[in-house]
C-alpha positions as CSV (number, residue, x, y, z in Angstrom):
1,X,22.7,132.4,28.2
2,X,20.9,135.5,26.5
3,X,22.7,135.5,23.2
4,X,21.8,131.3,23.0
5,X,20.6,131.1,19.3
6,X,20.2,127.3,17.5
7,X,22.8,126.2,14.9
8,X,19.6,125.8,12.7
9,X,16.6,127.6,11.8
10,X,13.3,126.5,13.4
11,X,10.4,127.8,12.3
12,X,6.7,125.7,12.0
13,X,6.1,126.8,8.5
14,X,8.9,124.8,7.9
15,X,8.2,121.9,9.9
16,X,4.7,121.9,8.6
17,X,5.8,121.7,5.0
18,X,8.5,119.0,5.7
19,X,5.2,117.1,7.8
20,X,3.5,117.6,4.7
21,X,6.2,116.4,1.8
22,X,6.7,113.4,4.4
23,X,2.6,112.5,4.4
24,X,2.5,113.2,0.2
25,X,5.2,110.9,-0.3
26,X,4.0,108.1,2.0
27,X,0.6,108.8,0.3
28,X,1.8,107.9,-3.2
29,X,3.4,104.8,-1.8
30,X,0.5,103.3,-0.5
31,X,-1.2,104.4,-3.8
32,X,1.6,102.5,-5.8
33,X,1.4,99.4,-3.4
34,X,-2.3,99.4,-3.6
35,X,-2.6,99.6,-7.7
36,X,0.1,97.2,-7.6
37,X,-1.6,95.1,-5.9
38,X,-4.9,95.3,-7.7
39,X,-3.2,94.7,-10.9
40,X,-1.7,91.0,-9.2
41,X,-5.0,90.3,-8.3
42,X,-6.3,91.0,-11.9
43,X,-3.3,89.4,-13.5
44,X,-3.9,86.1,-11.4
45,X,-7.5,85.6,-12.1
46,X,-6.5,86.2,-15.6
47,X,-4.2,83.3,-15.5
48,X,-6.8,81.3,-13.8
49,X,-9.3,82.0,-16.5
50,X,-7.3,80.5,-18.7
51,X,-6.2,77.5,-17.0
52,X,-9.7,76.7,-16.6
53,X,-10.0,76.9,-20.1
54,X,-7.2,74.9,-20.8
55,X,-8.4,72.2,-18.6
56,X,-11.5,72.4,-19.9
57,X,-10.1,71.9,-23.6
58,X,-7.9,68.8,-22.5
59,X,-11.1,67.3,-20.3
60,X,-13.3,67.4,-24.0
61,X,-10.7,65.7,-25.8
62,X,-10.3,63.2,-23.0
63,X,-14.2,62.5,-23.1
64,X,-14.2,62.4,-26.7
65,X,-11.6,59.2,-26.9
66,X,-13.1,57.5,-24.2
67,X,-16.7,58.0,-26.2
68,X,-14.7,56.2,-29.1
69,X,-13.0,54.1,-27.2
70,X,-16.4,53.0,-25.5
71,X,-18.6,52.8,-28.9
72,X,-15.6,51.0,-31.3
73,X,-16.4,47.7,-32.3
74,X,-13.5,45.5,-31.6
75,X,-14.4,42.7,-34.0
76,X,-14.8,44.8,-37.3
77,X,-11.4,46.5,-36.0
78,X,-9.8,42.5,-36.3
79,X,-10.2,41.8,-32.7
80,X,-10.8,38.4,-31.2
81,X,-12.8,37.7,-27.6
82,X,-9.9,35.5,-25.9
83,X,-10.1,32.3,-25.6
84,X,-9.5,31.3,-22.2
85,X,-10.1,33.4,-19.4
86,X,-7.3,32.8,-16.2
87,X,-7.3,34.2,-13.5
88,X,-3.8,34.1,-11.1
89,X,-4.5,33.7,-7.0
90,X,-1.5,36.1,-5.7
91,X,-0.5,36.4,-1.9
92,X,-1.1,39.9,-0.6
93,X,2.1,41.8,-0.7
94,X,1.7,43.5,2.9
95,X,3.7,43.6,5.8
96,X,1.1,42.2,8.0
97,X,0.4,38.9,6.9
């Protein structure tokens, strides 16, 4: 047992470097994930912005019929008020009757 000598070569320089490459690359993976991450977040409020303002377009043309809509005056279009007004008594269509 005196001449026992380890296939391999242990030293702690080299255990300390190979601790060290191990940290530095785990380091710039949690750097990548995290600017990943930030530009997701940046990208999706983006997107939001602009779905607002999307929204908001449709929702002012939307108002803007309905203002037309609301102020026309029927009887210079060619309209006529109807006649007869009827009004039709229906059953309730529920199960519970």
């Amino acid at each position: 047992m005196r001449n026992f000598r380890l296939p391999f070569s242990f030293s702690p320089v080299s255990l300390a470097a190979s601790v060290a490459g191990t940290l530095l690359v785990g380091y710039i993976a949690l750097i990548a994930v995290v600017m990943s991450y930030a530009a997701l977040t940046v990208e999706f409020s983006q997107q939001e912005r602009n779905d607002e303002a999307t929204v908001a377009s449709l929702e002012s043309q939307y108002l803007s019929s309905v203002a037309t809509l609301s102020t026309a005056d029927y009887t210079t279009l060619g309209y006529a008020k109807p006649s007869t007004q009827m009004f039709v008594v229906a059953t309730p269509a529920t199960a519970l009757r």
